[in-house]
C-alpha positions as a Python dict, from the first residue, in 0.01 Angstrom:
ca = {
    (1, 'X'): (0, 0, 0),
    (2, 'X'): (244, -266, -113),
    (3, 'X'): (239, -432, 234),
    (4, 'X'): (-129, -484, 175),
    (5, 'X'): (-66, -645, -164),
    (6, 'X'): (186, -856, -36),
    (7, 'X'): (-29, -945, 263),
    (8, 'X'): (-326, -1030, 22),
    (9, 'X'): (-118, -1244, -190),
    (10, 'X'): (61, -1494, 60),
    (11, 'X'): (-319, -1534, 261),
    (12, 'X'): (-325, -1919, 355),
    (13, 'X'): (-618, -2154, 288),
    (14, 'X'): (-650, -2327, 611),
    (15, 'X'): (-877, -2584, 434),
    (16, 'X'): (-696, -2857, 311),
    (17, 'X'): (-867, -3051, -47),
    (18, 'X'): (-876, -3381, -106),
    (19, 'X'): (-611, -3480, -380),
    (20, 'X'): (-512, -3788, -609),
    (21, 'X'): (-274, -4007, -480),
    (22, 'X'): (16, -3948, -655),
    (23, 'X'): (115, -3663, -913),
    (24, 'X'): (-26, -3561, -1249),
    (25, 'X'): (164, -3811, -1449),
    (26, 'X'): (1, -4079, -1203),
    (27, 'X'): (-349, -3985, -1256),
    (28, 'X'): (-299, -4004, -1639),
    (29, 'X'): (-110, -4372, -1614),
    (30, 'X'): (-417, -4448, -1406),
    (31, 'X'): (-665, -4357, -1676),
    (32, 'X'): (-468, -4493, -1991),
    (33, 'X'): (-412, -4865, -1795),
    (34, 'X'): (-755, -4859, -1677),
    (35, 'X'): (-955, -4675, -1997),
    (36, 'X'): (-1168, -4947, -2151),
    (37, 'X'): (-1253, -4791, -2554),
    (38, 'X'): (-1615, -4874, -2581),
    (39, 'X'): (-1702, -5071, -2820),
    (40, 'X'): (-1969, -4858, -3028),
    (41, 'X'): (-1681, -4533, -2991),
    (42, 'X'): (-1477, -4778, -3210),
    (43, 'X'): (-1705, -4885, -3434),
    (44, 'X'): (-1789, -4513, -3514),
    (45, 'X'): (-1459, -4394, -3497),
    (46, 'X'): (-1527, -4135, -3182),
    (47, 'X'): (-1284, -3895, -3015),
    (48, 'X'): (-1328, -3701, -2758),
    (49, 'X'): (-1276, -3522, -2434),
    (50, 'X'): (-1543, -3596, -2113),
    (51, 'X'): (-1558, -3313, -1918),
    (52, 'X'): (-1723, -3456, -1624),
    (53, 'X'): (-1767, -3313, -1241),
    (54, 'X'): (-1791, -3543, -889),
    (55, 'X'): (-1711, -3502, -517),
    (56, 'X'): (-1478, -3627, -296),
    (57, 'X'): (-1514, -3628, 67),
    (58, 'X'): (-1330, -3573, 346),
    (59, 'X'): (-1210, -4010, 322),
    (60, 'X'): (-1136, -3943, -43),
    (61, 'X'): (-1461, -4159, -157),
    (62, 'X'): (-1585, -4002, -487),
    (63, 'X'): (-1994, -3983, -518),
    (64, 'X'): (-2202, -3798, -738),
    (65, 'X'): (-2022, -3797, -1079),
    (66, 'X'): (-2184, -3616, -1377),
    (67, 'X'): (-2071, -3508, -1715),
    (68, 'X'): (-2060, -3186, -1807),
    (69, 'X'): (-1962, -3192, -2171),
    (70, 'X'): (-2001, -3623, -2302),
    (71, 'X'): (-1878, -3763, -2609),
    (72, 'X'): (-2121, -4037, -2658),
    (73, 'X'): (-2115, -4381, -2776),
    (74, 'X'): (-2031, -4507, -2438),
    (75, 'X'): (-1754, -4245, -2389),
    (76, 'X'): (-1926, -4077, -2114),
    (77, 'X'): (-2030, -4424, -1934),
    (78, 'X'): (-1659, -4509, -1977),
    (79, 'X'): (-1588, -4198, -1777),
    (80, 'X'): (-1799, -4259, -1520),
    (81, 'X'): (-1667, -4608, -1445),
    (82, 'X'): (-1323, -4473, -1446),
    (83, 'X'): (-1379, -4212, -1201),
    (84, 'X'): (-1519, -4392, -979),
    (85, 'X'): (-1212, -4611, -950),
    (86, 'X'): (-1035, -4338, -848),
    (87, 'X'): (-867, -4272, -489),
    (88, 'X'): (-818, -3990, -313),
    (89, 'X'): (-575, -3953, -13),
    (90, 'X'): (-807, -3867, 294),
    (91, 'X'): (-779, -3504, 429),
    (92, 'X'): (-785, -3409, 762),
    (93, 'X'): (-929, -3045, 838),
    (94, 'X'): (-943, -3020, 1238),
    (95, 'X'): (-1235, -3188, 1319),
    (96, 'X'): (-1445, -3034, 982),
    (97, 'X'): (-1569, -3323, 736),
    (98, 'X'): (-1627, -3123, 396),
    (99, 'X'): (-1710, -3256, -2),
    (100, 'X'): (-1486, -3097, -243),
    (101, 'X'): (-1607, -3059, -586),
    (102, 'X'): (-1372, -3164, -847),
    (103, 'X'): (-1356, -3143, -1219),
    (104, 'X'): (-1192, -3407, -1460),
    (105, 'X'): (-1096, -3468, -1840),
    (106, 'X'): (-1065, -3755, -1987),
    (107, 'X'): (-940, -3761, -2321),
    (108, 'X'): (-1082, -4069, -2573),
    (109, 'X'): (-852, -4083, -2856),
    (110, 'X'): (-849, -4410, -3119),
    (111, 'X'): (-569, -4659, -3052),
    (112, 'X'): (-298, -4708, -3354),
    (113, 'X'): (-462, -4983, -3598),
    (114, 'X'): (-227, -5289, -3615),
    (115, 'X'): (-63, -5389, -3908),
    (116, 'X'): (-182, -5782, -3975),
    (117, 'X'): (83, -6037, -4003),
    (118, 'X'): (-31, -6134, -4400),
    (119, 'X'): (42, -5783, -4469),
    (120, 'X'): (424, -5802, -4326),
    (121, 'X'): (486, -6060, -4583),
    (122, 'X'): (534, -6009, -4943),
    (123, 'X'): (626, -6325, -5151),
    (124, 'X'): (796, -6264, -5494),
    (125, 'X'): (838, -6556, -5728),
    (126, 'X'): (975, -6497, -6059),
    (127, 'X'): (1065, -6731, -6376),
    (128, 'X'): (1457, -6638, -6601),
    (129, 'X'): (1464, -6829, -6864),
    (130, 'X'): (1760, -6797, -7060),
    (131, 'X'): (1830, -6842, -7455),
    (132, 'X'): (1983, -7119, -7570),
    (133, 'X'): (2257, -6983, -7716),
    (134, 'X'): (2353, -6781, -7382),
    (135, 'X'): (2461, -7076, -7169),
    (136, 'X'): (2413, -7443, -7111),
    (137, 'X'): (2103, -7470, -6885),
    (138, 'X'): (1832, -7334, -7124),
    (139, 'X'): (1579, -7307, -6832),
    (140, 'X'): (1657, -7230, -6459),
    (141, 'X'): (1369, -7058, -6253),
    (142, 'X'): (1492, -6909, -5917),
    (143, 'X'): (1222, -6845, -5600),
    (144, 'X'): (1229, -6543, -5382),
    (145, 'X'): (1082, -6461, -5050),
    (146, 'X'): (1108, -6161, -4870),
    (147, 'X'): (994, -6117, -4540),
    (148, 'X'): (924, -5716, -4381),
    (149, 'X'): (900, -5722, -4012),
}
């Protein structure tokens, strides 16, 4: 009985799939240089993930991309465009010239607003003026600027 088990549990695949060229941590470098934030997402102040689904054949050329779960507000378009930059490394599979289906995520999330310069700056002017009796120089005003950043 265990012989079967183990039997059932190393059985090979003799069909190789198409895959990214490179690793996981490629793919999502790929999609954060390349992502585009539409315009309207922006505007609206959209997140998301696109779920989307698309085939890759047996030269790695993707066709037939469609979204299964969409954002909106150009996310999904976004998406689209994206995946179809992709590359996949071409698989050979002994003569056999098959389409894999695939399934991709591709997270929208709002870029970090950033700071303006006019709001690094603080200027701070401020007026001492001094008694008479204290010292010499009744009035002396004194100028400060501090700069953050």
């Amino acid at each position: 009985m265990k012989d079967k088990e183990i039997h059932a549990a190393k059985k090979k695949s003799f069909l190789k799939l198409p895959r990214y060229s490179g690793d996981k941590k490629a793919f999502i470098e790929f999609v954060s240089s390349n992502l585009i934030y539409p315009e309207e997402a922006l505007k609206n102040g959209i997140e998301g993930i696109v779920y989307s689904e698309y085939e890759v054949d047996h030269l790695g050329k993707i066709s037939d991309i469609k979204i299964k779960k969409g954002v909106g507000y150009g996310c999904d378009e976004e998406a689209i465009r994206i995946i179809s930059l992709m590359v996949y490394e071409p698989v050979r599979n002994r003569g056999l010239r098959i389409k894999s289906k695939m399934k991709t995520r591709i997270l929208f999330k709002l870029p970090i607003p950033m700071i303006e310069d006019s709001v690094n700056s603080v200027n701070l002017n401020y007026t001492i003026t001094k008694k008479k009796d204290q010292e010499k120089d009744a009035n002396q005003s004194y100028n400060y600027t501090i700069n953050l950043g």
